[in-house]
C-alpha positions as CSV (number, residue, x, y, z in Angstrom):
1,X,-46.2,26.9,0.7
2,X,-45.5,30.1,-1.5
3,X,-42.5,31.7,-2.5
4,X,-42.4,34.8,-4.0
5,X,-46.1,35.0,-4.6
6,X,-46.1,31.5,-6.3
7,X,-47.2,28.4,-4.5
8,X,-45.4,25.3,-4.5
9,X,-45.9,22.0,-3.3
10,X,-44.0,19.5,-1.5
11,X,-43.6,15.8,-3.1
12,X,-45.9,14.8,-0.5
13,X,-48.0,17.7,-1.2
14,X,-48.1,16.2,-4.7
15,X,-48.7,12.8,-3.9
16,X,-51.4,13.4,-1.6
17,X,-53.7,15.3,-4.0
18,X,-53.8,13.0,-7.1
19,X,-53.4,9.9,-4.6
20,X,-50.2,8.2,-6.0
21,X,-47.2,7.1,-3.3
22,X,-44.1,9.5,-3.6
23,X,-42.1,6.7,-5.2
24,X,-44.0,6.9,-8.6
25,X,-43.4,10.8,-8.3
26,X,-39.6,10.1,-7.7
27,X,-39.6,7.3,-11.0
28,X,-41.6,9.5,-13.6
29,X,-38.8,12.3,-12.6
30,X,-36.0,9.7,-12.8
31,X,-38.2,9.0,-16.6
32,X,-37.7,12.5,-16.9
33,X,-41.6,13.0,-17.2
34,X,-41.0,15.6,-14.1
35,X,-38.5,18.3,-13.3
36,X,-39.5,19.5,-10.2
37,X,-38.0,22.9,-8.7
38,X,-35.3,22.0,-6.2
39,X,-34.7,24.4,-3.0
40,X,-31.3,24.8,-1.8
41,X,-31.4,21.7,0.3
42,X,-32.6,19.8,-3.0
43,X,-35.8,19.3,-1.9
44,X,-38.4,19.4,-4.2
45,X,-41.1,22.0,-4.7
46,X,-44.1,22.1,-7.4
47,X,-45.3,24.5,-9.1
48,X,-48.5,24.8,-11.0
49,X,-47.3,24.0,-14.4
50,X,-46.3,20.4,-12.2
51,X,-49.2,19.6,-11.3
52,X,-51.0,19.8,-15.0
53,X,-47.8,17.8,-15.7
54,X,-48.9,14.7,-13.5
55,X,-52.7,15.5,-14.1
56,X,-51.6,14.7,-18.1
57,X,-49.6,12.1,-17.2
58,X,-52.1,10.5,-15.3
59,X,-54.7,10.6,-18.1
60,X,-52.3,9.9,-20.8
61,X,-52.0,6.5,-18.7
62,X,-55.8,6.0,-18.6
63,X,-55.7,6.2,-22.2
64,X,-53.3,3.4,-22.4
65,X,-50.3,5.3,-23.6
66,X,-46.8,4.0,-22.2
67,X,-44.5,6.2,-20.0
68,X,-42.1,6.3,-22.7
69,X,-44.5,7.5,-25.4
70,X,-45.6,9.9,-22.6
71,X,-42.5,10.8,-22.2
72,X,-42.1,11.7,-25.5
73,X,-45.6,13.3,-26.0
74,X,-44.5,16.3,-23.5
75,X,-40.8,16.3,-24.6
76,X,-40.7,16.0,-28.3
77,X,-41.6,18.4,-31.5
78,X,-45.1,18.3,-32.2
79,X,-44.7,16.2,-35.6
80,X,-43.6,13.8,-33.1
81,X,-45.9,14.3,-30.6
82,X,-48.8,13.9,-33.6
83,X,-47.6,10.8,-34.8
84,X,-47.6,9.3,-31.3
85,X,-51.0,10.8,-30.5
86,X,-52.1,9.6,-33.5
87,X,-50.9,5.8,-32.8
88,X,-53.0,6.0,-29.6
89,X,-55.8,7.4,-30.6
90,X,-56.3,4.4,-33.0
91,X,-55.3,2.1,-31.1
92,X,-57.8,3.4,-28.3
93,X,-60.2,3.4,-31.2
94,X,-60.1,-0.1,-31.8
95,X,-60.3,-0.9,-27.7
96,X,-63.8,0.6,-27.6
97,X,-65.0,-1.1,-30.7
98,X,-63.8,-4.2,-28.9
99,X,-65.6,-3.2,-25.6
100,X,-68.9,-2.5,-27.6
101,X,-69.1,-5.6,-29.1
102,X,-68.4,-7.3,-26.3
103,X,-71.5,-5.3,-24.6
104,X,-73.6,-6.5,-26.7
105,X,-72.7,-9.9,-26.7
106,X,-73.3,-9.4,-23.0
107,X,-76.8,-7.9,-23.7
108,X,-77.3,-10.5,-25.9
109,X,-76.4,-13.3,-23.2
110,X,-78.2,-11.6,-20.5
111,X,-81.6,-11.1,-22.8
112,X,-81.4,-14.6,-23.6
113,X,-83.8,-17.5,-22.3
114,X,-82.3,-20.5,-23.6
115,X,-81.1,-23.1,-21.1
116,X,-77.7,-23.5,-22.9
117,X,-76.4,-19.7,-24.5
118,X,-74.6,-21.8,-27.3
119,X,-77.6,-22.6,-29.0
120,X,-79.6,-19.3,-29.1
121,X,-79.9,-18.4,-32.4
122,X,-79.3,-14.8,-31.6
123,X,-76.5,-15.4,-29.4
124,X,-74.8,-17.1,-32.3
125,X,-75.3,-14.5,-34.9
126,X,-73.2,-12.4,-33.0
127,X,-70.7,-14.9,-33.0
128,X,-70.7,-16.1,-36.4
129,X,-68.1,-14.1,-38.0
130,X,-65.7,-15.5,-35.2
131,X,-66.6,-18.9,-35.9
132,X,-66.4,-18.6,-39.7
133,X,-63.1,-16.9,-39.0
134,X,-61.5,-17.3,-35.9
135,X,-58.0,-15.8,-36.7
136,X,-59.6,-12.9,-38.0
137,X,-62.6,-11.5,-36.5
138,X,-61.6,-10.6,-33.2
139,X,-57.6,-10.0,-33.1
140,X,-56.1,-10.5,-29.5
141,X,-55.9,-7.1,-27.8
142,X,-52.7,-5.4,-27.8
143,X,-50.7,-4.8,-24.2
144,X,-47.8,-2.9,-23.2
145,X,-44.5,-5.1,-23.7
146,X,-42.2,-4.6,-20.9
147,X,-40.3,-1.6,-22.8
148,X,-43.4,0.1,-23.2
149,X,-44.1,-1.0,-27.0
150,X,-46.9,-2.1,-27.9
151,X,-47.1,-6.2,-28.2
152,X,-49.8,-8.5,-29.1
153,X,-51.2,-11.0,-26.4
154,X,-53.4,-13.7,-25.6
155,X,-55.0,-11.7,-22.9
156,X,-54.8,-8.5,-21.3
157,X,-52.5,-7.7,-19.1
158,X,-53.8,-6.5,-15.2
């Protein structure tokens, strides 16, 4: 739909093009991640800079940040914004330096002949450090708490 040369887009509009249900739309605004255009009925219309909005919001997710520390990534001064990019960043870091290792160990395991993978020689040289140092070597992965804060846990979360 346009309105004065512009075009705007209907919540389900929205919804439809980057696949999410309207009710996620309707909670990141209530978040206040989105502030949609209103009509005079107070229905909602998008406008372009909305959509880059979601589009951000959605990859800001991917990356593993929280809706509140996305919230304040778009809202905040950008010494704020740094600090919480920064955060992520390292913390994303350390996820894929995780999943490598844990792709090689799978290599490893799949490359591997022995009829028990516990006594493979090479199989246990990747995993001596962790035996040596169990507490240590591999750190349980850090999940979102339920306030969006980053807490450790025994296992990731789904």
């Amino acid at each position: 739909m346009k309105s004065s040369g512009r075009v705007e887009l209907t919540i389900g509009g929205v919804a439809a093009h980057f696949g999410l249900a309207t009710h996620v739309l309707r909670h990141w605004e209530a978040m206040g991640l989105l502030a949609p255009a209103r009509t005079g009925a107070g229905r909602r219309r998008y406008q372009p800079a909305d959509l880059y909005r979601v589009a951000a919001i959605l990859r800001a997710k991917q990356a593993g940040l929280a809706l509140e520390d996305i919230r304040a990534m778009l809202t905040s001064d950008p010494a704020t914004r740094r600090g919480i990019l920064r955060r992520q960043r390292d913390e994303l870091a350390g996820r894929i330096a995780q999943a490598q290792t844990s792709l090689v160990l799978l290599e490893q395991a799949l490359a591997c002949k022995h009829g028990d993978l516990a006594t493979c020689p090479q199989f246990q040289a990747l995993l001596a450090d962790q035996v040596r140092h169990p507490a240590t070597a591999h750190p349980a992965p850090r999940t979102p708490d339920r306030r969006g804060t980053r807490a450790p846990s025994a296992h990731k979360a789904t």
